[in-house]
C-alpha positions as CSV (number, residue, x, y, z in Angstrom):
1,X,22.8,-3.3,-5.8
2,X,20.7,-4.5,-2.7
3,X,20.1,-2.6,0.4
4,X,17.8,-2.8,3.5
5,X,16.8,-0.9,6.0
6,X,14.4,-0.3,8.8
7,X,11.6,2.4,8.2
8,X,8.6,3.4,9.1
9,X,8.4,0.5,11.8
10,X,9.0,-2.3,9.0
11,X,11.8,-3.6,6.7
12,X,12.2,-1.8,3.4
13,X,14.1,-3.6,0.6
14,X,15.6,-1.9,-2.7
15,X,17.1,-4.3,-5.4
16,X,18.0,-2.4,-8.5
17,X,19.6,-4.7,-11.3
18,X,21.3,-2.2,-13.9
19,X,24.9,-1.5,-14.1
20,X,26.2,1.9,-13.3
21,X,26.2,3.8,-9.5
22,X,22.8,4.0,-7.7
23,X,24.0,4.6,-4.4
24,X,23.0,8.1,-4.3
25,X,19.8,7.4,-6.0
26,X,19.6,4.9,-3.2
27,X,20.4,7.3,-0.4
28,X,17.7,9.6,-1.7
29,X,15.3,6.6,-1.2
30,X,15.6,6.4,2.5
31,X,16.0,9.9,2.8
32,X,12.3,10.8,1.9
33,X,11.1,7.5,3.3
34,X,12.3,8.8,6.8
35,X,11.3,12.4,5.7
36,X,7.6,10.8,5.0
37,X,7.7,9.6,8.3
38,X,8.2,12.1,10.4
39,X,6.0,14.4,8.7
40,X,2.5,12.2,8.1
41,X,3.1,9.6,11.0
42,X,0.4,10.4,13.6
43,X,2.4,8.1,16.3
44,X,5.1,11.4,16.3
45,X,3.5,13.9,18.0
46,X,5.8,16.7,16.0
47,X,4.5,15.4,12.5
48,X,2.5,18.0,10.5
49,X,-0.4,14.9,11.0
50,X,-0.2,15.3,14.6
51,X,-0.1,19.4,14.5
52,X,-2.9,19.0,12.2
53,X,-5.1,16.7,14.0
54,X,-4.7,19.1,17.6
55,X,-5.5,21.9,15.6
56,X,-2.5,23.5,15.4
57,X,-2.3,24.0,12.0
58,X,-4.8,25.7,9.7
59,X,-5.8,24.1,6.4
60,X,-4.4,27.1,4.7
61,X,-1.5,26.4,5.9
62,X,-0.5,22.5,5.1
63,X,2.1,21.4,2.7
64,X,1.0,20.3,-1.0
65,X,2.0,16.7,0.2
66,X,-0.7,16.5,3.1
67,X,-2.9,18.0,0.9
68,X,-2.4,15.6,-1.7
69,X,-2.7,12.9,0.7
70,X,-5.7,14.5,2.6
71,X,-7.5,14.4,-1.3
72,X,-6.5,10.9,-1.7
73,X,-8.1,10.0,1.9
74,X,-11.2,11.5,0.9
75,X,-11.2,10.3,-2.5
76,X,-11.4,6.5,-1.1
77,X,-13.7,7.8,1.7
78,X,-16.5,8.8,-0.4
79,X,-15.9,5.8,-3.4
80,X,-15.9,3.5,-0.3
81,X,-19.7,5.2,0.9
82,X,-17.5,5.9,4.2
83,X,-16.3,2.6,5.2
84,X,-12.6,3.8,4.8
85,X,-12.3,6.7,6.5
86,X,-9.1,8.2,8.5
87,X,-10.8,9.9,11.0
88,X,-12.7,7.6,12.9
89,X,-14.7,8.5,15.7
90,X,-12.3,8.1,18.7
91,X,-9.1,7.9,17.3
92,X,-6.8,10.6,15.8
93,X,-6.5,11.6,12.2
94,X,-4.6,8.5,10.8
95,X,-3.4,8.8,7.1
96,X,-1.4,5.7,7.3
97,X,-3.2,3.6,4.7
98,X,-2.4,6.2,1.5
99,X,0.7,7.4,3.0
100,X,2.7,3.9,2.9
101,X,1.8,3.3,-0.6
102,X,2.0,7.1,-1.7
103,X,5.5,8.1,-0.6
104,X,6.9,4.5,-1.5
105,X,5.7,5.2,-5.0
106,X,7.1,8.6,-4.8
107,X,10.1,7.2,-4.0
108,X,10.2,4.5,-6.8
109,X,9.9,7.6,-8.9
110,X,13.1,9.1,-7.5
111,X,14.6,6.3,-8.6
112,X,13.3,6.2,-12.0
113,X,14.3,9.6,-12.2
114,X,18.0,8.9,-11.3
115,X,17.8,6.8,-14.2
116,X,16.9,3.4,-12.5
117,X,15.0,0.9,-14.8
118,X,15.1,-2.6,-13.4
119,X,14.4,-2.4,-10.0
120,X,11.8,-3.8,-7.1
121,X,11.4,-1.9,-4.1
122,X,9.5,-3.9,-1.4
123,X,7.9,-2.0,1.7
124,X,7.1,-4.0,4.1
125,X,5.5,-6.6,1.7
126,X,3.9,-4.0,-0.7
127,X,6.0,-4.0,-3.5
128,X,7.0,-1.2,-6.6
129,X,8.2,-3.3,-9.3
130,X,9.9,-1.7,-12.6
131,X,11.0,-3.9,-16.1
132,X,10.1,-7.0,-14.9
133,X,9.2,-9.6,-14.8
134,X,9.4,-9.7,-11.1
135,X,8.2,-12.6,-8.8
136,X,5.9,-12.0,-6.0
137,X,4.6,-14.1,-3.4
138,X,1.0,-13.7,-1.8
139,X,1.3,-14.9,2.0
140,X,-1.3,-17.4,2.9
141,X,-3.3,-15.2,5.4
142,X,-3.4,-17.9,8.5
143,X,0.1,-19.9,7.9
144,X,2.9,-17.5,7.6
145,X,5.4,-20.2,5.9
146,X,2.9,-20.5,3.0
147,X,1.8,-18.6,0.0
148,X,-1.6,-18.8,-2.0
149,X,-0.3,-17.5,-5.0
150,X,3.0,-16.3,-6.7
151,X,2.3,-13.3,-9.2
152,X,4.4,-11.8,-11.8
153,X,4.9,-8.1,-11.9
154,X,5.9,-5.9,-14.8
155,X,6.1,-2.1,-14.3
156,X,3.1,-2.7,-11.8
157,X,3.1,-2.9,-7.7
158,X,0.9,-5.1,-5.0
159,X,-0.2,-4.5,-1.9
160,X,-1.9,-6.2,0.6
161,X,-4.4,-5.6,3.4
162,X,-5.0,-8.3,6.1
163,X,-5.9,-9.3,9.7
164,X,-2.5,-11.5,10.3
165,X,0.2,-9.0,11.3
166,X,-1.7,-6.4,13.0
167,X,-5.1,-8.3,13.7
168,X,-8.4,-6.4,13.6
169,X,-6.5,-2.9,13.5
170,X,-8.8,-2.3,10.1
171,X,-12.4,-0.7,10.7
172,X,-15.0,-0.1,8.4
173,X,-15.9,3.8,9.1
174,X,-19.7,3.1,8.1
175,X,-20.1,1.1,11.6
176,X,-17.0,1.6,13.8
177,X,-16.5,-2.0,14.2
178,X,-13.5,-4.5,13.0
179,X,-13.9,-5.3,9.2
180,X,-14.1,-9.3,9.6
181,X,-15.3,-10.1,6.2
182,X,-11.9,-10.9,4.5
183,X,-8.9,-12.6,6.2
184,X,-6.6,-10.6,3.0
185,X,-7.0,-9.1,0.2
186,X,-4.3,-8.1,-2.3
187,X,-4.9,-5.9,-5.1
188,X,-2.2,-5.0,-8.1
189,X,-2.6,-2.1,-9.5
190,X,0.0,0.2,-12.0
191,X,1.3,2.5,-8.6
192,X,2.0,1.4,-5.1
193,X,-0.2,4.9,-4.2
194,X,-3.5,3.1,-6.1
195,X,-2.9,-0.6,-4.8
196,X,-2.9,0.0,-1.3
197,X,-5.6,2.6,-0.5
198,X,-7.5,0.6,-2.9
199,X,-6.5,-2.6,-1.0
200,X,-7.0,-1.0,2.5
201,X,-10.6,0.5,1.3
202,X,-11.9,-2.4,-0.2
203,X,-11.0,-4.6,3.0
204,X,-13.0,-2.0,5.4
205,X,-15.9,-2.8,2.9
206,X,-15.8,-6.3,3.8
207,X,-17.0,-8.9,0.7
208,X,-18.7,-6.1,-1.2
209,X,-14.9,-4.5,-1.2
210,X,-14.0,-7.3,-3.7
211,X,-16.1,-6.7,-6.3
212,X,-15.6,-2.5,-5.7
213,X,-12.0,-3.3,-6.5
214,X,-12.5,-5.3,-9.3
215,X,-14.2,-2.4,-11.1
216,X,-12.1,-0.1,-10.8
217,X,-9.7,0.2,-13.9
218,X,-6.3,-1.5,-13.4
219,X,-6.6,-3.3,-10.9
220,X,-6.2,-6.6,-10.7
221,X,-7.6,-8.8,-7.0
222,X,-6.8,-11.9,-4.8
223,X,-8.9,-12.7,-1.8
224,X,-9.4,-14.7,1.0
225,X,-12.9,-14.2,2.7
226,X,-13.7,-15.2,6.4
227,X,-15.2,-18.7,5.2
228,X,-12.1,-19.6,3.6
229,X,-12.9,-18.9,0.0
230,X,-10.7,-17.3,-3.0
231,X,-11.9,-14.6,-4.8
232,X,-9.8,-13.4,-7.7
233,X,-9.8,-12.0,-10.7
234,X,-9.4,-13.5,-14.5
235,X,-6.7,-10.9,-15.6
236,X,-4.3,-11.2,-12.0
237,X,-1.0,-12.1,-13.2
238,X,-0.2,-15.4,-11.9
239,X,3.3,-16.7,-12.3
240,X,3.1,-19.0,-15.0
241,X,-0.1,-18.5,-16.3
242,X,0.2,-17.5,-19.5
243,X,2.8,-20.4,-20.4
244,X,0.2,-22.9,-19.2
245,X,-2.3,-21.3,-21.3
C-alpha cells in the first residue's frame, strides 16, 4: 500500500510492501503525526511547546513526551558544547530538530507494531526504512535535479540537514550566527530520532560537526562543506558498493 499526505508543513510518504490490511495501521500513522504537531510545534500558539515557552506551564507538569524530547534537546546541546541548542537567544523554545525525527520514528514503530515489516516511511526527505534493502537518494545540495550519492538502507533511516530548502535557518548556539560551514550533511543512523538531531547538531558545529558524527556509534556520514568538498565515511552504505568490491 502507498499513501501520502501533507503534515507538519511537508509531504510524508508511507510505502509498506507486505500482503495483508495496513490501512488502519496506516491511519494511526498520520494520526500521531498530526497529534505531534499540534502538541510540540512552536508555530501553534496552543501547543504544549508554546504554553511551555510563555510560561504557562510548569515543568512538573509536562507530558512524558516533551520531557523525553526536552532530554533529547539537551542531550545534543551539551555533546555539541552548545552549538545546537533550541533556545536561542531571541527566538522561542524551538524543538523542531528532535521532534521531526522523534515522532516519525515513533510512528515507524506503530507500524512495526501492527505487524508491518517491509516498509519505508519518508518525511519530508528523512526516511525510516524496515527489511530492506531500500534505495535512497542524497540530493546534490546546490542542483535540486541531482543527487551526490544513492545509499542503501536496511532496517536503518537518514536524514539530512542543509542550507538549500530553508537557507541559513540553522545556527550554531555557541555564537548566534548562521552555521556556513557545510552546504549538507546527511547522517544514517539505526532510528530516524538519532539521525536527525545528530544531523541537525553536527551541521550547527560546522566542519568539526563531521568528524563529531563520525564518532558517534552507528552512524554513518555524507558531506558537503562550503568549499565544495565530500566528506564521508568508509562504512556509509552506498548503493552498489559492496558488489563493486
Amino acid at each position: 500500500m502507498r499513501r501520502v499526505e501533507h503534515v507538519m508543513g511537508f509531504p510524508v510518504s508511507l510505502r509498506i510492501d507486505d500482503e495483508g490490511d495496513f490501512d488502519a495501521a496506516a491511519d494511526a500513522v498520520f494520526v500521531w503525526l498530526r497529534e505531534a504537531d499540534a502538541r510540540f510545534s512552536p508555530f501553534k500558539a496552543d501547543s504544549e511547546v508554546s504554553r511551555l515557552d510563555r510560561g504557562e506551564l510548569r515543568e512538573d507538569a509536562l507530558s512524558a513526551d516533551l520531557l523525553e524530547v526536552l532530554d533529547l534537546c539537551e542531550h545534543y546541546r551539551a555533546a555539541t558544547g552548545g552549538a545546537f541548542d533550541v533556545r536561542l537567544p531571541g527566538r522561542g523554545l524551538d524543538p523542531c530538530a528532535v521532534v521531526k525525527g522523534w515522532s516519525v520514528q515513533r510512528a515507524a514503530e506503530l507500524l512495526s507494531a501492527a505487524g508491518a515489516r517491509r516498509f519505508c516511511l519518508n518525511a519530508g526527505g528523512d526516511v525510516v526504512a524496515a527489511d530492506g534493502p531500500w534505495r535512497v537518494g542524497v540530493r546534490h545540495p546546490e542542483h535540486a535535479d541531482k543527487l551526490c550519492t544513492v545509499l542503501e538502507l536496511t532496517d536503518a533511516a537518514v536524514a539530512t540537514s542543509a542550507r538549500y530548502e530553508r537557507g541559513d535557518h540553522i545556527r550554531d548556539g555557541r555564537t548566534g550566527r548562521p552555521a556556513t560551514g557545510l552546504l549538507s550533511l546527511t547522517v544514517v543512523a539505526p532510528t530516524l530520532t538519532e539521525a536527525d538531531s545528530v544531523a541537525t547538531a553536527a551541521f550547527a558545529m560546522g566542519t568539526e560537526g563531521v568528524e563529531w558524527a563520525a564518532g558517534l556509534d552507528g552512524c554513518e556520514v555524507f558531506a558537503v562543506d562550503a568549499e565544495r568538498r565530500v566528506l564521508r565515511t568508509a562504512g556509509l552504505p552506498v548503493a552498489g558498493a559492496r558488489a563493486a568490491a
